[in-house]
C-alpha positions in Angstrom: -32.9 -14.2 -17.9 -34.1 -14.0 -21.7 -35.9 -11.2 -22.9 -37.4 -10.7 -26.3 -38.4 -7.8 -28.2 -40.0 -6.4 -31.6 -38.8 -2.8 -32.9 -41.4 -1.2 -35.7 -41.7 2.1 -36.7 -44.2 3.8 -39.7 -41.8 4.1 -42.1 -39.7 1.3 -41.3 -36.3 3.4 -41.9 -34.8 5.0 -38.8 -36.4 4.3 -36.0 -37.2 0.7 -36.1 -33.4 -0.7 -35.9 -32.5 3.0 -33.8 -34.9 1.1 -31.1 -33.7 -2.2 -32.0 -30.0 -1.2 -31.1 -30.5 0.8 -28.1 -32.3 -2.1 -26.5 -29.4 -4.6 -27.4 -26.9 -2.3 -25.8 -29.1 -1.7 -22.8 -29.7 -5.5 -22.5 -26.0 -6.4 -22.4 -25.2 -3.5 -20.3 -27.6 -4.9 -17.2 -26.3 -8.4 -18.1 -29.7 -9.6 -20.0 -29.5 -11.9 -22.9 -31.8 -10.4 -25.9 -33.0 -11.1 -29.5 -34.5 -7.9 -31.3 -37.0 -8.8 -34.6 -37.3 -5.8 -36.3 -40.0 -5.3 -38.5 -38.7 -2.4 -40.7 -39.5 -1.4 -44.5 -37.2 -4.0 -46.0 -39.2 -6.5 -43.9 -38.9 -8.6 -41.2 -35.0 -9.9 -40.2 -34.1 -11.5 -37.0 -38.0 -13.4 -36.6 -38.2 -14.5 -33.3 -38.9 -18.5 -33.3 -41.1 -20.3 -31.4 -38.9 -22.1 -29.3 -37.7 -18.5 -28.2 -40.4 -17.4 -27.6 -41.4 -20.5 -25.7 -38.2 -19.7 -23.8 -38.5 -16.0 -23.2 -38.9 -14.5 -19.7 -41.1 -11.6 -21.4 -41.5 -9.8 -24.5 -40.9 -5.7 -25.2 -43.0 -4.5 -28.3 -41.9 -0.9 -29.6 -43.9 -0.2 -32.2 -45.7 2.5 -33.8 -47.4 0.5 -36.0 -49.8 -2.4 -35.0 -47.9 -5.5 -33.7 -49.4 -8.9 -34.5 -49.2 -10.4 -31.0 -51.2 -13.9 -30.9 -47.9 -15.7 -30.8 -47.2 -14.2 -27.1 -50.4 -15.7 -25.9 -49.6 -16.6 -21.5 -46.5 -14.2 -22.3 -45.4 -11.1 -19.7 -45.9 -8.4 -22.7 -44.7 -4.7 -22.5 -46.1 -2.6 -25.4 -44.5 1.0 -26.1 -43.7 3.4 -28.4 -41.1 3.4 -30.6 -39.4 6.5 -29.0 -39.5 4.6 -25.8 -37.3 2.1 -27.1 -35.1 4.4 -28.3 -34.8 6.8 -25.2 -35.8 4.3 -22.2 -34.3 1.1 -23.2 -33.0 0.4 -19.5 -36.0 1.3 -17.9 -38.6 -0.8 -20.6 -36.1 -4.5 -19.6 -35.7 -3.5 -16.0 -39.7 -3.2 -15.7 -39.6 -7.0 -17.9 -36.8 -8.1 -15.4 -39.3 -6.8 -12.0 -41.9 -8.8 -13.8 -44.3 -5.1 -13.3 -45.9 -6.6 -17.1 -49.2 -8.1 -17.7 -49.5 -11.3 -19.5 -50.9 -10.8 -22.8 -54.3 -12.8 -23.4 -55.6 -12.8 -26.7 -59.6 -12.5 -25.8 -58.8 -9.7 -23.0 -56.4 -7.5 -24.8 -58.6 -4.4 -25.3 -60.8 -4.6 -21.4 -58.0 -5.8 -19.5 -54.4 -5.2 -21.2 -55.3 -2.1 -22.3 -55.0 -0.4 -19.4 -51.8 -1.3 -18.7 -49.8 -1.2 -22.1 -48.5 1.7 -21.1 -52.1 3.5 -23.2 -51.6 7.2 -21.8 -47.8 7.4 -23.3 -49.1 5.7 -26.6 -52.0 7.6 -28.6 -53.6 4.8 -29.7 -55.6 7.2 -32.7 -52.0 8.1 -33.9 -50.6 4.2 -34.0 -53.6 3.4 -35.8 -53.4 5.9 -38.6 -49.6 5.4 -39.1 -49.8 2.0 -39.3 -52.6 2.6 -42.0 -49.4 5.0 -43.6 -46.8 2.7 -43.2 -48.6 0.3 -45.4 -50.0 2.9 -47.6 -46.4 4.7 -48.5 -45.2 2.0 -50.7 -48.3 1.8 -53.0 -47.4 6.1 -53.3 -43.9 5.7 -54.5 -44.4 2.9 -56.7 -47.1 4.8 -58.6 -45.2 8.2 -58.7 -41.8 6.8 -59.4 -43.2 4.6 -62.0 -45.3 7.7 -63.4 -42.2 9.7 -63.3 -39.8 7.4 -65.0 -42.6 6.7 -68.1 -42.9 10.8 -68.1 -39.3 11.7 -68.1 -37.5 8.7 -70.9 -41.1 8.3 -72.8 -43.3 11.4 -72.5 -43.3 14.2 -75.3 -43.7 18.1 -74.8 -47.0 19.3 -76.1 -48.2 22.6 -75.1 -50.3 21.0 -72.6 -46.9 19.6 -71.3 -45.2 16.1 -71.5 -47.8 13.4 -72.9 -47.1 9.7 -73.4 -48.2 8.5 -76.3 -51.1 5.9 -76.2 -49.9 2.3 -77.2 -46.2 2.9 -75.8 -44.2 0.7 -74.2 -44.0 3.4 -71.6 -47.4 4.0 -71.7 -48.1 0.5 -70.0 -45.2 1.9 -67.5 -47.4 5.1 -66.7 -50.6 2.3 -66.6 -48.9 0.4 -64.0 -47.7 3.5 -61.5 -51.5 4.4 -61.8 -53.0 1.3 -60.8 -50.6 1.4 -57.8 -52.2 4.8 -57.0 -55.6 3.2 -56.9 -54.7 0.8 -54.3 -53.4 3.9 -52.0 -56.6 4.3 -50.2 -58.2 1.2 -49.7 -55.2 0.0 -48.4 -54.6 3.0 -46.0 -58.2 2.3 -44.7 -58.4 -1.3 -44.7 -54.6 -1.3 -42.2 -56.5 1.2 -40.0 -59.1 -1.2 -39.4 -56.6 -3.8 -38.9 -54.5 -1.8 -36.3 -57.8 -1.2 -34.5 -59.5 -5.0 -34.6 -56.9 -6.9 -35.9 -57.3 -9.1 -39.1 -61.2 -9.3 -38.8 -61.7 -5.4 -39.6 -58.9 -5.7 -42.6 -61.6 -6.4 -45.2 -64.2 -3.9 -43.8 -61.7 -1.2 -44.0 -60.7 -1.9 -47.8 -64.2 -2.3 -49.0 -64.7 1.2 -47.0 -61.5 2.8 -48.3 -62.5 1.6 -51.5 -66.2 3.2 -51.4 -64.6 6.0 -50.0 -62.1 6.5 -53.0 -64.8 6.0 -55.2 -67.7 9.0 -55.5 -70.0 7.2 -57.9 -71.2 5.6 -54.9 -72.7 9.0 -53.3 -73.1 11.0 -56.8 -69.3 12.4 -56.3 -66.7 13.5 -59.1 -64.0 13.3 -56.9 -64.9 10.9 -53.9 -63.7 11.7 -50.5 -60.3 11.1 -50.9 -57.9 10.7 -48.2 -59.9 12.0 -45.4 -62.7 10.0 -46.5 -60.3 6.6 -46.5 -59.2 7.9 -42.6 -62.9 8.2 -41.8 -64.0 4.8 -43.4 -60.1 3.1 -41.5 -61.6 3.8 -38.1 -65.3 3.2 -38.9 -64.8 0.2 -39.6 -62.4 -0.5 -37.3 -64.7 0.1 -34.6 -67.0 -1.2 -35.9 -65.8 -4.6 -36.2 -64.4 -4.6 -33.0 -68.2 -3.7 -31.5 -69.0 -7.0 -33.3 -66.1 -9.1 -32.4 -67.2 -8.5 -28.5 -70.6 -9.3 -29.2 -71.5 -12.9 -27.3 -72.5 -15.3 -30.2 -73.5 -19.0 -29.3 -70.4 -22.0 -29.6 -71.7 -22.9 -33.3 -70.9 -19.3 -34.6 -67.4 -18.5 -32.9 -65.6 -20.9 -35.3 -67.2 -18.1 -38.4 -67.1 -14.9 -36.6 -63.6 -13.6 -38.1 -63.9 -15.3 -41.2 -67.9 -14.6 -42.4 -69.8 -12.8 -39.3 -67.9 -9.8 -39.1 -66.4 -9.0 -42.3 -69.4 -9.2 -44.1 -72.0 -7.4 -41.2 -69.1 -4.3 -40.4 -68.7 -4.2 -44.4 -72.7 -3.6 -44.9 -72.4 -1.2 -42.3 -69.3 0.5 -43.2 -70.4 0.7 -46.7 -74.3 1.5 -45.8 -73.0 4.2 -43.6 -70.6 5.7 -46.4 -73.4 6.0 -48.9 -76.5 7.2 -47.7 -74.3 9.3 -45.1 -71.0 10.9 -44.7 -69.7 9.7 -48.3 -71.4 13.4 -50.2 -70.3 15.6 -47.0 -67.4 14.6 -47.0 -66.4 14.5 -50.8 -67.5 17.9 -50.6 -65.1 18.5 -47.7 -62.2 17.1 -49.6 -62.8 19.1 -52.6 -63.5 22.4 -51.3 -59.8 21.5 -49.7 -58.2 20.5 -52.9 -59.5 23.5 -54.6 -58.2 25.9 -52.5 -54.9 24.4 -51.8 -54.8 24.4 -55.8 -55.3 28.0 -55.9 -52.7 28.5 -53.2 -50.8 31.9 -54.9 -48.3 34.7 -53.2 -48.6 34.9 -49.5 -51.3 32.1 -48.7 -48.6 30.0 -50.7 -45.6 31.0 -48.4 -47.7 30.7 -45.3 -48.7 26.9 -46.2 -44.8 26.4 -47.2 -43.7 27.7 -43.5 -46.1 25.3 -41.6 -45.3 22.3 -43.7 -41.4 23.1 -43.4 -41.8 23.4 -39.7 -44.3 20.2 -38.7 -41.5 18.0 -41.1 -38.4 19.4 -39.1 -40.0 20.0 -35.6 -39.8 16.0 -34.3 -37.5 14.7 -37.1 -40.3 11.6 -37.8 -42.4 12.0 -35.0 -46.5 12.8 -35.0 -46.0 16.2 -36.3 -43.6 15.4 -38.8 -46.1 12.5 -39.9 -48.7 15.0 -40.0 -47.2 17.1 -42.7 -45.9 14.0 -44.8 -49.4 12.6 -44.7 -50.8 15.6 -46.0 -48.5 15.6 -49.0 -48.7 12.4 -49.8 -52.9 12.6 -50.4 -52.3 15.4 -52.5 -50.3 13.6 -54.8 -53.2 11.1 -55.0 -55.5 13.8 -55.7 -52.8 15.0 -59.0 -51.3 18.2 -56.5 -47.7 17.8 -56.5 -46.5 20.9 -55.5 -47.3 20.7 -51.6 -45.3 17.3 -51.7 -42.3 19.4 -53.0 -41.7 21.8 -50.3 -42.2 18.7 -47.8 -39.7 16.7 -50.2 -36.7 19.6 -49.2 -37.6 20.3 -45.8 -37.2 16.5 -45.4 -33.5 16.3 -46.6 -32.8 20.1 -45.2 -32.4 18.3 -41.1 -29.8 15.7 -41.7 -27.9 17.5 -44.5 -27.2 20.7 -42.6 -26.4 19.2 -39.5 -23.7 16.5 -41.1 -22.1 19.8 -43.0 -22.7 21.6 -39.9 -20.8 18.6 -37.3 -18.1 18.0 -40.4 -16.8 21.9 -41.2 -17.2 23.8 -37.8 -14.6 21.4 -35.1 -15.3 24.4 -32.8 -18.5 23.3 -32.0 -18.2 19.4 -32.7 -16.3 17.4 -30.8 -14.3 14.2 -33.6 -17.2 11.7 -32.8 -19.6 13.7 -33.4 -17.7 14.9 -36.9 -17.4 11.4 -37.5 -21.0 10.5 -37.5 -22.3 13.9 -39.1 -20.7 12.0 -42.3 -23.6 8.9 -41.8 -26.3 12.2 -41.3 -25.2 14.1 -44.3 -25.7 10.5 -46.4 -29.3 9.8 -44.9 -30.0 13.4 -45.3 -29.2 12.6 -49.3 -31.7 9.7 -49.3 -33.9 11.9 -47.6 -34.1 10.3 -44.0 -34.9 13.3 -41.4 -34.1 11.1 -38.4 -30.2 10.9 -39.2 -30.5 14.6 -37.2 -32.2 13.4 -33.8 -28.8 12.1 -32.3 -27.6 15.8 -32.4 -31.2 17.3 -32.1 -31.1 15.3 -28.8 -27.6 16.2 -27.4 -28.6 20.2 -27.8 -32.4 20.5 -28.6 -32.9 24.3 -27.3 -30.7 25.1 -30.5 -30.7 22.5 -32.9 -34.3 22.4 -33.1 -34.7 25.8 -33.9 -31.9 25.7 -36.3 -33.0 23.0 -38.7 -36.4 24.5 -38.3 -35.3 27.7 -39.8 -33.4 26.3 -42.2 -36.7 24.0 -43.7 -38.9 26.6 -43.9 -36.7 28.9 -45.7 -36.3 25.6 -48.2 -39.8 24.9 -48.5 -40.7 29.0 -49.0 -37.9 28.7 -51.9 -39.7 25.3 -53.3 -43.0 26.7 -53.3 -42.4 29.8 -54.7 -40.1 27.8 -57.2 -42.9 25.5 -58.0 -40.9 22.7 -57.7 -43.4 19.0 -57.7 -42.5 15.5 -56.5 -44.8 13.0 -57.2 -43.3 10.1 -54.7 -44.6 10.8 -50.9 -40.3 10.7 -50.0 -37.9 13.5 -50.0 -34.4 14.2 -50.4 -32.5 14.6 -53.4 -33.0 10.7 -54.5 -36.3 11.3 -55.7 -35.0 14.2 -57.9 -32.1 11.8 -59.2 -34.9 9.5 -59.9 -36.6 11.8 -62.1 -40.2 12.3 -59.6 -39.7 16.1 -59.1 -40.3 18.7 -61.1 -38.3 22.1 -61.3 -34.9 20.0 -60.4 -32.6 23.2 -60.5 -35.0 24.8 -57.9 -35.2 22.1 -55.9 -31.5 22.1 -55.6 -31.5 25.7 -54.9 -33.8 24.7 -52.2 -32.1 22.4 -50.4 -29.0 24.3 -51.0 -29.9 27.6 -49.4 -32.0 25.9 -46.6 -28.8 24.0 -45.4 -26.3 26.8 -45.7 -29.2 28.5 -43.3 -29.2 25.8 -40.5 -25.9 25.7 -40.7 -25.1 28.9 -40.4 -27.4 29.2 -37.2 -26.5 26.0 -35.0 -22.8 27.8 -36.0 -24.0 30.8 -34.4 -25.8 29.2 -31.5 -23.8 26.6 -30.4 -21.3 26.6 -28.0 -17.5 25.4 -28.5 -16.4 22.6 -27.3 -13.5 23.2 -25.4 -12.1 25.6 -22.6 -10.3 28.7 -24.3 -7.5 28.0 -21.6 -3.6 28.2 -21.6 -1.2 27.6 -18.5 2.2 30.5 -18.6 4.9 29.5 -16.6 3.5 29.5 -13.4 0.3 27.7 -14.1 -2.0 30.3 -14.3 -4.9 30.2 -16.3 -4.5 32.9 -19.4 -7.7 33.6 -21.3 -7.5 34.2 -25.3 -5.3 30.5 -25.7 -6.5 27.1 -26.8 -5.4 24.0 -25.1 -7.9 21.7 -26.8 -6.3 18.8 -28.8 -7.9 16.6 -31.2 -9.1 14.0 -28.5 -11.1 16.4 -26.3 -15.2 16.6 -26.6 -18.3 18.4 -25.3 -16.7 17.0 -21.8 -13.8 19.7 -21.9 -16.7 22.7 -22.0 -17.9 21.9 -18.1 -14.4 22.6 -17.6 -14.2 26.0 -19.2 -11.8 28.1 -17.6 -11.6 26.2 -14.9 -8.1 26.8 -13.8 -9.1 30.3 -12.9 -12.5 30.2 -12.3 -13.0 26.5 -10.4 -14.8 27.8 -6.9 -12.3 27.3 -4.3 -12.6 27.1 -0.5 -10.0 28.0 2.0 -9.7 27.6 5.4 -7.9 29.8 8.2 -5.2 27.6 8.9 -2.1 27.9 7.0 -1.5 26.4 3.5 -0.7 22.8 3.2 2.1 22.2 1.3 1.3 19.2 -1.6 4.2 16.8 -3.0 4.1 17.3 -6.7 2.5 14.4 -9.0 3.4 13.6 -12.4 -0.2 12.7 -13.9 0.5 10.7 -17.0 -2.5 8.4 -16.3 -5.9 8.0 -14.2 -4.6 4.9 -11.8 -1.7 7.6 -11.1 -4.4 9.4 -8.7 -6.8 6.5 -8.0 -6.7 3.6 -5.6 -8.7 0.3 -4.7 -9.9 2.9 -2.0 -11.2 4.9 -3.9 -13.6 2.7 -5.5 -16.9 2.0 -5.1 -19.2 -0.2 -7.5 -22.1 0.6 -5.1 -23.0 3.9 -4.0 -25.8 4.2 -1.6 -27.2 8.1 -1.7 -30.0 8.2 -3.8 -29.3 12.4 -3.8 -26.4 14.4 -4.7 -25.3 15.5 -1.7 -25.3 12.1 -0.5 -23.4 10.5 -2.9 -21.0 13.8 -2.9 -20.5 12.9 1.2 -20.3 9.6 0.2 -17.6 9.7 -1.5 -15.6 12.6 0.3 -15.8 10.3 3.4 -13.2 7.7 0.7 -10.8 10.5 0.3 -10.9 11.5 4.2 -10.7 7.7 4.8 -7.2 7.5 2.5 -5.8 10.4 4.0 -6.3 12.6 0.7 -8.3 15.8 2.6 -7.4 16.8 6.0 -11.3 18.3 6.1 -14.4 16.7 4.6 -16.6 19.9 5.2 -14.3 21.9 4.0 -13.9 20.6 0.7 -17.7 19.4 0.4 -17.6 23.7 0.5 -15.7 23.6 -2.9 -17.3 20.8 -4.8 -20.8 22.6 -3.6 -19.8 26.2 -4.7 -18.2 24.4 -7.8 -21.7 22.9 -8.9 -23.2 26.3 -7.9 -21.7 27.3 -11.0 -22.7 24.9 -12.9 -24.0 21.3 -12.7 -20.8 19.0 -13.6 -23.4 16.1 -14.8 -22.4 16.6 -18.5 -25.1 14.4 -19.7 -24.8 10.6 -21.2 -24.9 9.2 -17.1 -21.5 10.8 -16.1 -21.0 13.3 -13.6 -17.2 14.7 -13.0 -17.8 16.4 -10.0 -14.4 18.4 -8.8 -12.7 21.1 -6.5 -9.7 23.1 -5.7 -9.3 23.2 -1.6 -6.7 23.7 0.8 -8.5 20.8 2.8 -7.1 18.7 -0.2 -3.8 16.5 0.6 -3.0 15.2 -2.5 -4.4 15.1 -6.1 -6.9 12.9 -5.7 -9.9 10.9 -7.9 -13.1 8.7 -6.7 -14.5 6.5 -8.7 -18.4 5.8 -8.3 -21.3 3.9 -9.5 -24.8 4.2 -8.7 -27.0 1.7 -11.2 -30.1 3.1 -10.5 -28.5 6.6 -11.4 -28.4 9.7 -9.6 -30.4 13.6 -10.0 -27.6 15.8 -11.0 -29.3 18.5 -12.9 -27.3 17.0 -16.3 -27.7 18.6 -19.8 -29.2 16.3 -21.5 -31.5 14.9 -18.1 -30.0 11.8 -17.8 -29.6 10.6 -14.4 -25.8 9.9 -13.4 -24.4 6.7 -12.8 -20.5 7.0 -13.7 -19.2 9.5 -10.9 -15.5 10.9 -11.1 -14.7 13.0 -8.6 -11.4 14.8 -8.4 -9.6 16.6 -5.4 -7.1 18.8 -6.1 -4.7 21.0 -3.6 -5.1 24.8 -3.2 -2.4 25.8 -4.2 -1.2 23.2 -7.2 0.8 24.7 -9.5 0.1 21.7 -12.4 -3.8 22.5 -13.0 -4.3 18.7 -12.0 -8.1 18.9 -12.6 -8.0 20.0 -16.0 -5.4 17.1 -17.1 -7.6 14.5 -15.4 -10.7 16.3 -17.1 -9.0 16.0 -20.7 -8.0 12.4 -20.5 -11.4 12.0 -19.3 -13.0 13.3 -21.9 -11.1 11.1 -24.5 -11.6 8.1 -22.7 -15.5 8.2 -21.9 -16.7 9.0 -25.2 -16.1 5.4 -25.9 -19.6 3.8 -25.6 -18.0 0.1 -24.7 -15.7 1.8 -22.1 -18.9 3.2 -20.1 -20.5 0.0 -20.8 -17.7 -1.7 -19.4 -17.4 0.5 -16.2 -20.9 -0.2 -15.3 -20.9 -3.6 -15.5 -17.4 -4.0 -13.6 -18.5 -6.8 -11.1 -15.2 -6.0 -8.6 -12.8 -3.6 -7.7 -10.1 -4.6 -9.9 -12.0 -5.1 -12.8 -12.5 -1.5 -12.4 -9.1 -0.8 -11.4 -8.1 -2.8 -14.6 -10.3 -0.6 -16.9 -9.4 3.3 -15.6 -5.5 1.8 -16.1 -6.8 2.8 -20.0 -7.4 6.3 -19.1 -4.1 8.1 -20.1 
């Protein structure tokens, strides 16, 4: 089977190629052959052809920004959200692979398809107006960097501050930055209208966005700025779209899209603008500007703390998006200071959680240290998505964390009155020359870090079990057994050689033959596999796989040791999140050190951290009255082993026994 898909986020940056990956591993995990376009700010690399697509078996679109889709015309076509190719990969191909997709016809799209694009998980208002941003962004940094650069190399201090003077080279430079600032609406409207009726509403929106940008239409100084370009965006979005559907005789179809309804839902657009909503809402827009300009003591903090907290809340998501767009109108309207709070509460994220994952190994286990390195350099170019991997691993105190931390940043920006005048964030733009009050920007960004820092330090939990053995192989509290190799794995383990829930029954001790444990296949047979579990619950798969180790002799009572895994996950769940479960118990019913290996494809409820559903099962019997803390060993080289991504890949697409067999030999 062949499978398609397109990855597209607003910005282009993160999320786009996030999407595109997590589909490619998903797709060679179940076995699925797979080519990802995505369509990010650099462009678009990897184009799908049109023999491929000829080829395909279905198509996956996860986009945030409108998709052009007439090339998948009598295609199976599954449209998300970006986030759903990030977090649901498996799901969005197995729903391709169960051919549960409509086929995408061009004429029926917006009646029939959109019902069942997956509509109520997508907000349709939102993918419109990002797509208008994502095209819109560009035209904002060219203008302000270009304004910046002629400011800073060519500009002169006057007491009315730096001034270029006329007939400079780098006065043409500060000419050019503001012509890009002139397409900045018009284009924001007219990719609105796009997203909403597809190429036919792209003129109607610019014309709009331009009318809108433009108050001499409406006997306005200012015009209606941003809002105004939103407004006109959907107008004439809809508006084109109501004429699109409109039933016109054979002679006129051939003209609709090219003369029929650009010019009519222009008139209107335009006609509407005027005589309208253009004067209301310029007056809107400047009774805004005016008192965001006047902004001063606490008004000023209180603006700084919501902006810091919408940018670090989702990390690039609708809120985040919210705040950003918001800044970047004001620097089209000449207000640079509400961009400058957004600019360090963008960076603040990824830059205090890579300091945070590289100085504190208590908390973070060595991959995580390892890619905190790639977060602190995105958090430099001022890319707040390089913190969702660790946002998503431990939200209830990340999220709080780098929230904190931004809006202490942004308060210190504001009150600093540090500028940017490029809608991006992160120290770049200040290398770059585009903000203003550079040593309080630092100081910003700085102190902002150190603060989220300090508090995922405080909040998070360590990694590993504080846990020693003395010499007869008890558990003694206060010592560290953790080496280098251990992870987030070891801490459902935590004190487990005294505190593991342990069943006994009223017959006399068994007496177990010591095992040297140097490796997993030490403890684990062709027995005890099984590639196919059958319970779809917990309990089942945990009698499932008891009945293995009463089958091999290893327990001399099922029940009885069912009693300690139970009372064990009583505790607390042992699904530690990223589809493994490690379920495990110390009985007297237990034989011999023991370990079942299971997997259940569709997954598994086991109440796991992070809500994934388990599909890798371990679990490990161990006697009563061991002396060697068996569990724990097995637990640590675990933990080594299964943080490799291609391992778990591996293990779940083992097609036999001793493929399996073959692959938990690594596990030393």
């Amino acid at each position: 089977m062949k499978i398609l898909a397109i990855t597209s986020c607003p910005n282009g940056i993160a999320h786009t190629y996030m999407a595109a990956e997590n589909l490619q591993k998903a797709a060679a995990k179940l076995g699925i052959e797979m080519k990802v376009e995505t369509q990010g700010s650099i462009g678009v690399e990897n184009q799908l052809t049109e023999q491929e697509i000829r080829e395909a078996d279905g198509i996956i679109i996860a986009a945030d920004k409108t998709v052009v889709k007439d090339r998948f015309v009598g295609k199976k076509l599954l449209v998300v959200g970006v986030q759903d190719g990030i977090r649901r990969p498996e799901e969005l191909i197995q729903r391709v692979m169960k051919g549960n997709v409509p086929v995408y016809q061009a004429e029926s799209r917006s009646a029939e398809g959109s019902s069942q694009e997956n509509k109520p998980k997508q907000n349709p208002i939102y993918r419109h107006l990002m797509n208008g941003v994502s095209y819109m962004v560009p035209f904002i940094v060219i203008g302000g960097l270009l304004i910046a650069i002629a400011l800073t190399i060519g500009g002169e201090k006057t007491p009315g501050g730096l001034v270029i003077p006329d007939g400079s080279f780098w006065k043409t430079v500060q000419d050019i930055g503001s012509a890009s600032f002139t397409f900045m609406i018009p284009i924001l409207a007219g990719f609105i209208a796009m997203s909403i009726a597809d190429r036919p509403g792209l003129a109607p929106g610019m014309v709009g966005g331009f009318i809108a940008a433009n108050g001499s239409f409406y006997g306005s100084e200012a015009g209606a700025g941003f809002i105004g370009g939103i407004i006109a965006g959907f107008l004439a979005g809809y508006v084109a779209l109501g004429i699109r559907k409109m039933k016109v005789g054979r002679a006129l179809q051939p003209i609709m899209p090219i003369i029929i309804i650009p010019v009519l839902a222009s008139l209107i657009v335009g006609l509407i603008f005027v005589f309208v909503i253009g004067a209301p809402v310029a007056q809107l827009f400047e009774a805004l500007t005016g008192w965001l300009a006047g902004m001063q003591g606490t008004s000023s903090i209180l603006l700084a703390l919501i902006l810091g907290a919408m940018i670090s809340f989702d990390m690039g998501g609708p809120v985040n998006k919210v705040a950003f767009l918001f800044g970047s109108a004001m620097i089209g309207e000449g207000n640079y200071e509400i961009m400058g709070p957004i600019a360090v509460a963008i960076c603040i994220p990824p830059i205090g959680m890579g300091l945070a994952a590289m100085i504190n190994k208590r908390k973070f286990a060595p991959a995580e240290r390892e890619a905190g390195k790639a977060t602190f350099t995105m958090g430099l170019f001022g890319i707040t998505e390089g913190a969702i991997p660790f946002a998503a691993q431990d939200p209830l105190r990340v999220i709080p964390s780098i929230m904190v931390g931004s809006m202490v940043g942004s308060v210190i920006a504001m009150l600093g009155n540090v500028g940017d005048k490029v809608a991006h964030g992160g120290p770049i733009v200040a290398v770059l020359g585009a903000v203003d009050h550079v040593f309080m920007f630092f100081i910003a960004v700085i102190v902002g870090a150190a603060v989220s820092v300090i508090l995922v330090s405080l909040l998070k939990k360590d990694i590993a079990a504080t846990v020693t053995l003395d010499a007869a192989g008890e558990a003694m509290p206060g010592h560290s057994t953790a080496g280098a190799g251990q992870s987030a794995i070891t801490t459902a383990a935590a004190a487990e050689s005294s505190a593991s829930a342990t069943v006994t029954n009223n017959g006399p001790a068994v007496s177990s033959q010591a095992i040297h444990i140097e490796k997993l296949t030490d403890i684990v047979t062709m027995d005890l596999i099984n590639l196919d579990l059958e319970g779809t619950t917990r309990d089942a798969v945990v009698d499932e796989m008891i009945g293995a180790l009463e089958r091999t002799g290893a327990v001399s009572s099922a029940s009885d040791f069912k009693q300690a895994i139970l009372a064990r996950e009583e505790e607390g769940s042992t699904g530690i999140g990223m589809n493994i479960a490690i379920p495990h118990g110390k009985s007297e019913a237990v034989l011999k050190p023991s370990v079942v290996f299971g997997i259940k494809q569709g997954g598994v409820d086991w109440n796991s951290a992070d809500g994934s559903e388990a599909k890798l099962i371990f679990m490990i019997a161990v006697p009563r009255n061991s002396k060697e803390n068996a569990h724990l060993k097995v637990l640590q080289m675990l933990s080594r082993k299964l943080m490799d991504n291609h391992f778990r890949e591996a293990l779940l697409a083992a097609a036999t026994k001793e493929e399996a067999y073959q692959l938990l030999d690594q596990v030393h």
